[in-house]
C-alpha positions in Angstrom: 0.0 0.0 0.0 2.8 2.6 0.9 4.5 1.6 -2.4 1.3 2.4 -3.9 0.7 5.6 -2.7 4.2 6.8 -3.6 3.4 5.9 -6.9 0.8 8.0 -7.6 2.7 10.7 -5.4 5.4 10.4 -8.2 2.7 10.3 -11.3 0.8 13.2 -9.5 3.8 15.5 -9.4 5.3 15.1 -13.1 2.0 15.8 -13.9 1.4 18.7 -11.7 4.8 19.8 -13.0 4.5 19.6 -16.6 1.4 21.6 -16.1 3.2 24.3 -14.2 5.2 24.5 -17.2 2.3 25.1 -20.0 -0.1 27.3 -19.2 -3.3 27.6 -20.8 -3.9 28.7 -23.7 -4.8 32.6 -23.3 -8.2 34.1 -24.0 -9.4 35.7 -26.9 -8.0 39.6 -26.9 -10.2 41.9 -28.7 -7.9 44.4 -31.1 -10.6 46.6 -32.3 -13.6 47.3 -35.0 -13.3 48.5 -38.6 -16.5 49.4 -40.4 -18.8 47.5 -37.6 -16.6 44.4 -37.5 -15.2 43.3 -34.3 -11.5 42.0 -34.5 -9.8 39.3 -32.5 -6.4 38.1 -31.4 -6.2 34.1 -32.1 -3.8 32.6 -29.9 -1.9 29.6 -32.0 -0.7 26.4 -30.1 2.5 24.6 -32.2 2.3 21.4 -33.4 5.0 19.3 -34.6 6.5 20.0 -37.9 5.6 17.8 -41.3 8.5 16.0 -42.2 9.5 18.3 -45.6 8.3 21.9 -46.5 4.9 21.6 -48.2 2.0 24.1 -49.8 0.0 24.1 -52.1 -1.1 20.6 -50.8 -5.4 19.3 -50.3 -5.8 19.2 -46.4 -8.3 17.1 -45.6 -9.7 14.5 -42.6 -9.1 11.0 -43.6 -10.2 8.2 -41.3 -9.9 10.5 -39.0 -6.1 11.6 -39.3 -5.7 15.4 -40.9 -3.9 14.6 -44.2 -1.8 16.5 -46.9 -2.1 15.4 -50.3 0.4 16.4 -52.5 1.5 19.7 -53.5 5.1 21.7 -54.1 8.1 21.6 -52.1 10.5 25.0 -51.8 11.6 25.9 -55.0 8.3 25.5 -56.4 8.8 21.8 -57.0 6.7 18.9 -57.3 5.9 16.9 -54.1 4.4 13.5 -54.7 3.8 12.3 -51.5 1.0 12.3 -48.5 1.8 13.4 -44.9 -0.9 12.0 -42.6 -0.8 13.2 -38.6 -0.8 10.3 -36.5 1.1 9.0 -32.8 1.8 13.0 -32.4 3.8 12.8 -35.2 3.4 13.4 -39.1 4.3 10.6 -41.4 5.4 10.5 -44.8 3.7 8.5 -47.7 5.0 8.3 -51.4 2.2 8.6 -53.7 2.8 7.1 -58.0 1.7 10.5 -59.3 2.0 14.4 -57.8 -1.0 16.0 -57.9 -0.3 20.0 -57.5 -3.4 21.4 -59.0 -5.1 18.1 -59.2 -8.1 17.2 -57.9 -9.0 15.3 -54.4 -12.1 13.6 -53.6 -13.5 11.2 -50.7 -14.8 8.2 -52.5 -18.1 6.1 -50.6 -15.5 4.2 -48.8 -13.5 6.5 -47.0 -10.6 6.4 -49.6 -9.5 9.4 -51.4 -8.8 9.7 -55.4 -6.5 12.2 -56.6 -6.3 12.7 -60.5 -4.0 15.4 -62.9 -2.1 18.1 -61.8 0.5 19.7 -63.3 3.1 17.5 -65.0 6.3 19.7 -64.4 8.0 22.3 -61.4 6.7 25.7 -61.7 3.5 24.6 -62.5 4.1 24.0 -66.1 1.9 21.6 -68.2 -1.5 19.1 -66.8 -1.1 15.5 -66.4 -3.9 12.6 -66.5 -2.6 10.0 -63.8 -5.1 8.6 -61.3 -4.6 6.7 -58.2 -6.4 6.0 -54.4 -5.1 6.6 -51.4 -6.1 4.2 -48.5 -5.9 5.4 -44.9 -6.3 2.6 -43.6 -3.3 1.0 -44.6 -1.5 4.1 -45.7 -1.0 3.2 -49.2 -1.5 4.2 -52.9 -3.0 2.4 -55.7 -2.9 3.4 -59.2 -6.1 3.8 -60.7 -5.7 4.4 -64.6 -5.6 7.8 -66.6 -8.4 9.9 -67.5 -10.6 10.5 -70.5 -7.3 13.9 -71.2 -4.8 15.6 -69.6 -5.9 17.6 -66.7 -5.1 20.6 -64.5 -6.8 23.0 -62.6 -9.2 20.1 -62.2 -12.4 19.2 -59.9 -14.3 16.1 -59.1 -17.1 14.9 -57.1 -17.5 11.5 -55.5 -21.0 10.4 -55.8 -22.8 8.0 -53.6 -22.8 5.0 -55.7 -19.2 5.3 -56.6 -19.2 6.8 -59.9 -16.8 10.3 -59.7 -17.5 13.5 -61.8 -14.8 15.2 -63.2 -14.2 18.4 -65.0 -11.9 21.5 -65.3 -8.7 22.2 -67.5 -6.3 25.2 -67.0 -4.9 26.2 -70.6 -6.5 23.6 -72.5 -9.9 21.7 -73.6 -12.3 21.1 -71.2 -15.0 18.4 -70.9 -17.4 16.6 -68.4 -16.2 13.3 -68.1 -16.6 10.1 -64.9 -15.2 7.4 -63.8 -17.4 4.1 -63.2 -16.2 1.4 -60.8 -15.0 -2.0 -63.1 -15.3 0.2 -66.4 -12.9 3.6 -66.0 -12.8 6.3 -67.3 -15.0 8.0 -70.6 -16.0 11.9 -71.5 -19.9 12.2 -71.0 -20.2 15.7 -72.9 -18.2 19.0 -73.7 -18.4 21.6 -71.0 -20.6 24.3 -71.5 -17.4 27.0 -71.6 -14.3 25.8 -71.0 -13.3 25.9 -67.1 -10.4 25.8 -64.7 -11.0 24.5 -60.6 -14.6 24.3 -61.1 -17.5 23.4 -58.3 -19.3 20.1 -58.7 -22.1 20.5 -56.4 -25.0 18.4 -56.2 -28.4 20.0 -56.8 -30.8 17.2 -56.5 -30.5 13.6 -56.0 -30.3 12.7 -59.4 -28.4 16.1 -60.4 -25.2 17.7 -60.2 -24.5 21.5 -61.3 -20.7 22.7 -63.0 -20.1 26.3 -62.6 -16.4 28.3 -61.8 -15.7 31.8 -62.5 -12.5 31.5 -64.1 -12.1 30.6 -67.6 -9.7 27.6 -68.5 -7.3 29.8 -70.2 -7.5 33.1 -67.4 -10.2 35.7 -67.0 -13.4 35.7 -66.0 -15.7 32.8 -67.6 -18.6 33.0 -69.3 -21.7 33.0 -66.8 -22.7 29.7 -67.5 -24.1 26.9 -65.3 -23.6 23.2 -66.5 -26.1 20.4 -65.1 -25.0 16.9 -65.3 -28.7 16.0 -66.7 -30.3 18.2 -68.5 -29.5 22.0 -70.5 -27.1 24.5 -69.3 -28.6 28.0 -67.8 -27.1 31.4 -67.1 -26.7 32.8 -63.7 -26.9 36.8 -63.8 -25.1 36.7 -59.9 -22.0 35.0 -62.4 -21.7 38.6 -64.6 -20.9 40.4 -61.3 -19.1 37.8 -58.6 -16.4 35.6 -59.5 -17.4 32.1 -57.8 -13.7 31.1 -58.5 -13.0 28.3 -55.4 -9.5 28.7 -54.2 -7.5 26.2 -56.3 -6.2 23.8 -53.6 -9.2 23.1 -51.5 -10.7 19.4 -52.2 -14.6 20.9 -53.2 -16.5 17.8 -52.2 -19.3 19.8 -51.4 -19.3 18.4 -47.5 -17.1 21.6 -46.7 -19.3 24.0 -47.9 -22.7 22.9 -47.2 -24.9 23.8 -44.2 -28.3 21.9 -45.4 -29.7 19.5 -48.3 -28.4 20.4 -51.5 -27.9 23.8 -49.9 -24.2 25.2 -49.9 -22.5 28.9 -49.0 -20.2 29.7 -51.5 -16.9 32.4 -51.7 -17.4 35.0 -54.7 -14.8 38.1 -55.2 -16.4 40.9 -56.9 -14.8 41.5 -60.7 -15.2 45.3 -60.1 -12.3 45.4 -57.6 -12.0 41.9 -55.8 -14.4 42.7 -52.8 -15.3 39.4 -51.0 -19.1 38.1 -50.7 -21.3 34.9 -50.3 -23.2 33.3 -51.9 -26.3 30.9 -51.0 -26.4 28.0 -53.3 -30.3 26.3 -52.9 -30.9 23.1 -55.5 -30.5 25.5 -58.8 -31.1 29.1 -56.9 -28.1 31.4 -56.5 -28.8 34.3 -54.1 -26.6 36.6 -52.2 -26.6 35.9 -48.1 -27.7 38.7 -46.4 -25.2 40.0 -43.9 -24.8 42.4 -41.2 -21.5 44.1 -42.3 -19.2 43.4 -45.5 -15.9 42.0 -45.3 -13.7 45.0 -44.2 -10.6 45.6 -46.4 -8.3 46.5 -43.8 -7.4 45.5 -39.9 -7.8 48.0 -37.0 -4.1 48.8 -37.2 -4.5 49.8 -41.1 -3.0 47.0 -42.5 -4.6 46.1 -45.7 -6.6 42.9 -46.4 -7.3 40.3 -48.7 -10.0 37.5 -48.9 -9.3 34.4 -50.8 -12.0 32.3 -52.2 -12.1 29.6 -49.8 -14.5 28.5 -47.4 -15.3 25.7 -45.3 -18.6 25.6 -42.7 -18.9 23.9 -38.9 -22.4 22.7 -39.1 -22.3 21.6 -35.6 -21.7 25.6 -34.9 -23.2 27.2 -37.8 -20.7 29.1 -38.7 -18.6 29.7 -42.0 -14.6 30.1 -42.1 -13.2 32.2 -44.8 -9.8 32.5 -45.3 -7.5 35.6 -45.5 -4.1 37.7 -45.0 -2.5 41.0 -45.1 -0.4 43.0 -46.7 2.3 42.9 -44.0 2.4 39.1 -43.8 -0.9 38.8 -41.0 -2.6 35.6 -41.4 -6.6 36.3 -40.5 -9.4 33.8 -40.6 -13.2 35.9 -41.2 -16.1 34.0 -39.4 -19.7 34.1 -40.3 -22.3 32.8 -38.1 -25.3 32.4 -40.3 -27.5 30.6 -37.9 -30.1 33.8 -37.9 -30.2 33.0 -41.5 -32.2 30.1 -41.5 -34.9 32.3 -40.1 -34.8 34.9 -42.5 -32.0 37.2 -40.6 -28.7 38.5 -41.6 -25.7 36.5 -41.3 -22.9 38.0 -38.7 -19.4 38.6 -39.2 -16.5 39.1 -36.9 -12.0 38.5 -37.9 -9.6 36.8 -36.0 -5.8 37.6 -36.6 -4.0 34.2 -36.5 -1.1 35.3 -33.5 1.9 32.4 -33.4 4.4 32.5 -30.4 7.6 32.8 -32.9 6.8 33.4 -36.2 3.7 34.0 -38.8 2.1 30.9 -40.3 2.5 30.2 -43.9 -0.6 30.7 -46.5 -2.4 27.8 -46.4 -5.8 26.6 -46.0 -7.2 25.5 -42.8 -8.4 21.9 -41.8 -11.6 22.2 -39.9 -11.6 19.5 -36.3 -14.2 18.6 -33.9 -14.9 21.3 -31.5 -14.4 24.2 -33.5 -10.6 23.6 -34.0 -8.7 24.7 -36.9 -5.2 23.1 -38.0 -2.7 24.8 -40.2 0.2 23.1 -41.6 2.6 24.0 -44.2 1.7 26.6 -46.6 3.1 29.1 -49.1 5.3 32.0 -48.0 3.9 35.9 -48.3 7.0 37.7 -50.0 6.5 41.1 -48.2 8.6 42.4 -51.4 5.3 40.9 -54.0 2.3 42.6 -54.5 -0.7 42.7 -51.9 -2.2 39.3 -52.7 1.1 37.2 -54.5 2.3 34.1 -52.9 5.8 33.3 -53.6 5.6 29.7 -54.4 9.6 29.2 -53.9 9.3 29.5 -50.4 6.9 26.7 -48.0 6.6 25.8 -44.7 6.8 23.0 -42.2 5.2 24.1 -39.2 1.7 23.3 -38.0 -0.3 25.1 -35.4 -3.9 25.0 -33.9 -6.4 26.9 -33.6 -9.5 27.1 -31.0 -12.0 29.1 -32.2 -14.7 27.6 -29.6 -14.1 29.8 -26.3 -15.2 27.0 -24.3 -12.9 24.2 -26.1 -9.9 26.8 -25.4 -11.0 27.4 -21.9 -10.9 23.8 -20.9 -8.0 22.6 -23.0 -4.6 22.4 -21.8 -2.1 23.6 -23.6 0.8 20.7 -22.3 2.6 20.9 -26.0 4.4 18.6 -28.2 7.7 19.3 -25.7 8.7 18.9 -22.5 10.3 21.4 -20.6 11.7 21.3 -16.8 15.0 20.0 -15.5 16.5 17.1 -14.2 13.8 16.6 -11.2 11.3 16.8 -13.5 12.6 14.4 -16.2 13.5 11.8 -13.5 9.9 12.0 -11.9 8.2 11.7 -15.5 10.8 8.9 -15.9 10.0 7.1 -12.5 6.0 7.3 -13.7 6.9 6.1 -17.0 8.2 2.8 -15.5 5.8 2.1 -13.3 2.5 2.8 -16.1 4.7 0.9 -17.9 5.1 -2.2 -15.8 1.7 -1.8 -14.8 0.3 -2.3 -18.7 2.6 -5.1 -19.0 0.9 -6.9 -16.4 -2.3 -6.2 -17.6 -1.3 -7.3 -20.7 -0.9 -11.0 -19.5 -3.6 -11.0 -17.7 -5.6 -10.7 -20.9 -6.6 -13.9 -22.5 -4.7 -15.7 -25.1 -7.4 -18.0 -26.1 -10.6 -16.3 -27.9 -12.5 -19.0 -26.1 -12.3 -17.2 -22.7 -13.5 -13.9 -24.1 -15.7 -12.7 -21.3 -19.1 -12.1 -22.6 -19.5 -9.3 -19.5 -17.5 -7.1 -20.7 -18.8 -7.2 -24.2 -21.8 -6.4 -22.2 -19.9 -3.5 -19.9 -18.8 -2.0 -23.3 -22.2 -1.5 -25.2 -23.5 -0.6 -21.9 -21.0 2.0 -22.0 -21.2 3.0 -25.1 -25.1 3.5 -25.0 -25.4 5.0 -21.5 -22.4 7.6 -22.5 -23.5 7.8 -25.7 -19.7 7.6 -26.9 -20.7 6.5 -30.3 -22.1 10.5 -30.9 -18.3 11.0 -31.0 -16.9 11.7 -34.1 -13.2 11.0 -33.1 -14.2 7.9 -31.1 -11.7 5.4 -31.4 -10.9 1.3 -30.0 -8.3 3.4 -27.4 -11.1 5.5 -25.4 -13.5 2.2 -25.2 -10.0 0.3 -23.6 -9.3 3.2 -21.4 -12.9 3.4 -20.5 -12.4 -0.4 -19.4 -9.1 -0.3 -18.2 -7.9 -3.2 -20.6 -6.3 -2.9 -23.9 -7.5 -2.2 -27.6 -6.3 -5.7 -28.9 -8.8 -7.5 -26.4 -11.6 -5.0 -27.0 -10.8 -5.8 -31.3 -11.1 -9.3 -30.4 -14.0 -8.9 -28.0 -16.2 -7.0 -31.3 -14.8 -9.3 -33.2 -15.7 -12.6 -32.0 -19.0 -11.9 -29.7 -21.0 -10.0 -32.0 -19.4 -10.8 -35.3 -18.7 -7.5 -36.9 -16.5 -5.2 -36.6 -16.1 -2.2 -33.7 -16.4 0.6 -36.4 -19.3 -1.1 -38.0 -20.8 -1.5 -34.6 -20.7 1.9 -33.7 -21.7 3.2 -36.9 -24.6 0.6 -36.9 -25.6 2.7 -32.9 -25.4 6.0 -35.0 -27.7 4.5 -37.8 -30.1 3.7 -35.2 -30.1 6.9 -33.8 -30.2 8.9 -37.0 -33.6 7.1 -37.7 -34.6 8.1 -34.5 -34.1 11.9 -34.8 -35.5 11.8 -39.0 -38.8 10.1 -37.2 -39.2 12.6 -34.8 -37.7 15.6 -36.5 -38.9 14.8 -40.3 -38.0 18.4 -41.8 -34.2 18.0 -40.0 -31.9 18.4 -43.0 -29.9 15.3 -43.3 -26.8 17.0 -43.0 -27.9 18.0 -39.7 -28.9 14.2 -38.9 -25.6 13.1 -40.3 -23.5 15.5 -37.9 -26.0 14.7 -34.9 -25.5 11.0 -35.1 -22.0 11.3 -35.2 -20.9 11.4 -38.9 -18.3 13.1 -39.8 -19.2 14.0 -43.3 -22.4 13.4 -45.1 -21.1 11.1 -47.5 -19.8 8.9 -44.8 -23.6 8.7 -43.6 -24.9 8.2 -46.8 -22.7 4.9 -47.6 -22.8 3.4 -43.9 -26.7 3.8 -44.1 -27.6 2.3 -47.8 -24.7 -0.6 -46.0 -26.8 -1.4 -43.2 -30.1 -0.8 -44.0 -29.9 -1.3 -48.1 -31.8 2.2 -49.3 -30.7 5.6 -48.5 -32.0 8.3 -45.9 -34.6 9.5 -47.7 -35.9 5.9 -48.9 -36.2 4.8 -45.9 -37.7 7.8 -44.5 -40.4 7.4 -47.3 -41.1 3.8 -46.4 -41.7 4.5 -43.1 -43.9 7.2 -43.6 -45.9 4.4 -46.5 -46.0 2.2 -43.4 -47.5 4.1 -40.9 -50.1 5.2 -43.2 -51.2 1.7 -44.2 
């Protein structure tokens, strides 16, 4: 007992010391209003570095694990590789293709394609290679060529598998799609020929084409492709340049905040001025706002908005992306929750404030709980223009960002290092040996034999799960169930495994099924993307697949045939 209670003596004061030496992370400081906005400091926490200089890459959440696909390393060369952030550490996997100004997109079963790009450093020429990445086993596959050489290129994963494509930067466009088992074939020539177009869906049985710049520069002509059926013109398109920033993977999840109803970045051709656009079915409108995007912070440095956007359902608010003239990296947000009610959108700024040094000009990768992670990035030459990139220069650092007071009040900030002296490392050395010893003997005490699985704690765990209602977690993983139990995740994988016959991410998403059909019963006018985020989804594609998986129809279908049955 006495050796006991020295060990947690020991565990207690590492701990107590390593939070003596991180503070938490400091509160949002207010820096002034411009033209009715309110301005914010953002306080940035470091992250570990990727392992080689990279911008220009597609950031997105893959099984979980923020991911960089792709893009240029300094000197403005090609990088054909995929960082992935795992272990609190990134790791580096080679990929057969690069894919700077390609196109990324999350296929139905969680793995990415990426497709073109430019075939040469400095951005010179389009390429047609296509291949999958699978984060599950961290590995590429290729997948063929397209229908022509591509860059500047778009594409949209659609529920059954088949993938849109279209978009061409100095050179023929076309609509073209790839089928699973039969490749890759042009459906029909594009309305006007396009570079980084959106591919939105409109309808279930639609998708619309549209992009403000013209495949070989300038503004394109203000037409609107649908995938079935006639183009149309869009008068909104003669005034505001819905041109999506080139490097952001436009699956559609980031942008939309209801069915087939999607917010949209669109710079003014007059003189660049930044505005949104509401996207319903076929119906472009412009969201009403309380103030415009100011053009300068309160200290007079001048502003620029890019066209890039990505929304936090769960929040209702939209992120738009932006810097300054001096090298200031700001992020403008727009709640638009009073817009679903027939009000005006808000808007405040938050400057992006890093301990050491300014972040490099990239996009940001939206987490659970309002976070925002940066990594990597172009450099801002402050000898360029107001607005120019220099694309020799790239980053390796990574910081976050916690835009949700309450996730930054409770989180604390312990770091990726440690910092103390001797004392210090020899107490977090003493706990290490002990937890250590500790998890070995758990280890053995774990059964060898499946046969002696105990069928209580398979009971314990859904218990737990259900009571907890862990599964609503988006970032739920086999470690938090084992910690919850105080055994390991190898015994909890066999547990799933062998007592119910499936496995623990099917299970769970099989709990958020159920209670997705719950909330469309008794809330029948919920938007599904809503139902998606509320179950636990973390996209609205992944709920569309793991739903038609389980239950063989999608939500709406089986919305419908409840709603025949209950009237029979």
């Amino acid at each position: 007992m006495r050796h006991t209670l020295l060990h947690i003596a020991i565990i207690a004061s590492a701990l107590a010391a390593l939070a003596a030496c991180a503070p938490m992370l400091e509160g949002q400081r207010e820096l002034g209003e411009v033209d009715g906005v309110q301005f914010y400091e953002l306080k940035a926490e470091r992250q570990p570095d990727l392992t080689v200089p990279r911008g220009g890459a597609h950031f997105m959440l893959l099984n979980g694990e923020p991911t960089l696909l792709g893009g240029i390393t300094d000197a403005f060369v090609l990088e054909p590789s995929i960082e992935y952030y795992s272990d609190g550490k990134w790791n580096k996997v080679p990929m057969k293709y690069p894919h700077y100004y390609g196109f990324t997109t999350l296929l139905p079963d969680g793995k990415a394609m990426l497709g073109g790009g430019c075939a040469e450093n400095f951005g010179i020429g389009q390429s047609w290679g296509v291949e999958v990445y699978d984060p599950a086993t961290h590995s590429t596959t290729a997948l063929g060529i397209m229908d022509r050489k591509r860059a500047g290129v778009s594409a949209l994963a659609l529920a059954d598998g088949e993938v849109l494509i279209s978009g061409n930067w100095l050179a023929a466009d076309a609509i073209e799609h790839y089928v699973p088992g039969k490749g890759f074939s042009q459906i029909k020539e594009a309305a006007t020929p396009r570079a980084y177009p959106y591919i939105l869906q409109s309808a279930p049985d639609n998708v619309l084409i549209f992009s403000g710049s013209s495949a070989y520069g300038g503004p394109a002509e203000p037409l609107v492709d649908r995938l079935h059926g006639e183009p149309f013109s869009e008068p909104l398109m003669e005034e505001w340049d819905m041109h999506p920033y080139p490097l952001s993977p436009c699956s559609g999840d980031e942008l939309c905040i209801g069915e087939y109803t999607y917010l949209i970045p669109a710079l003014a051709h007059s003189d660049g001025h930044l505005t949104i656009i509401k996207l319903s079915g076929e119906q472009f409108s412009l969201l009403e706002m309380d103030h415009p995007f100011p053009n300068a912070a309160p200290d007079g440095e001048s502003l620029t908005w890019c066209a890039y956007l990505q929304v936090d359902r769960s929040g209702r608010k939209a992120w738009v992306m932006g810097f300054g003239a001096d090298g200031g990296y700001y992020l403008g947000c727009v709640d638009y929750d009073a817009t679903l009610d027939g009000g005006k959108a808000s808007l405040s700024v938050y400057k992006v404030d890093t301990p050491d040094s300014q972040p490099f000009f990239g996009q940001p990768l939206l987490l659970s709980g309002g976070r925002l992670l940066l990594a990597g990035g172009t450099g801002m030459d402050p000898g360029l223009d107001q607005g120019k990139e220099s694309y020799f220069h790239c980053g390796s650092q990574s910081w976050m960002l916690y835009t949700d007071p309450a996730t930054a009040a409770a989180r604390q900030s312990w770091g990726w290092w440690l910092a103390g002296g001797i004392l210090l490392a020899g107490l977090i050395a003493a706990a290490g040996l002990i937890l250590k010893r500790k998890r070995k003997i758990a280890a053995e005490a774990q059964p060898e034999d499946d046969s002696t699985l105990r069928a209580d704690m398979m009971e314990q765990m859904l218990e737990l799960i259900g009571e907890k209602k862990l599964f609503l977690r988006k970032d739920l993983h086999l470690e938090d169930i084992a910690q919850e139990l105080a055994t390991n995740k190898t015994y909890i994988s066999l547990l799933v495994n062998n007592l119910s016959g499936t496995k623990f991410t099917d299970l769970v998403n099989g709990l958020r099924i159920s209670h997705a059909q719950q909330l469309m019963l008794e809330h029948p006018d919920m938007l599904l993307a809503d139902v998606a985020d509320a179950s636990g989804f973390s996209s609205r594609s992944a709920f569309f697949r793991n739903f038609k998986a389980q239950t063989g129809m999608t939500p709406m279908e089986w919305l419908e045939s409840q709603k025949a049955a209950k009237g029979r």
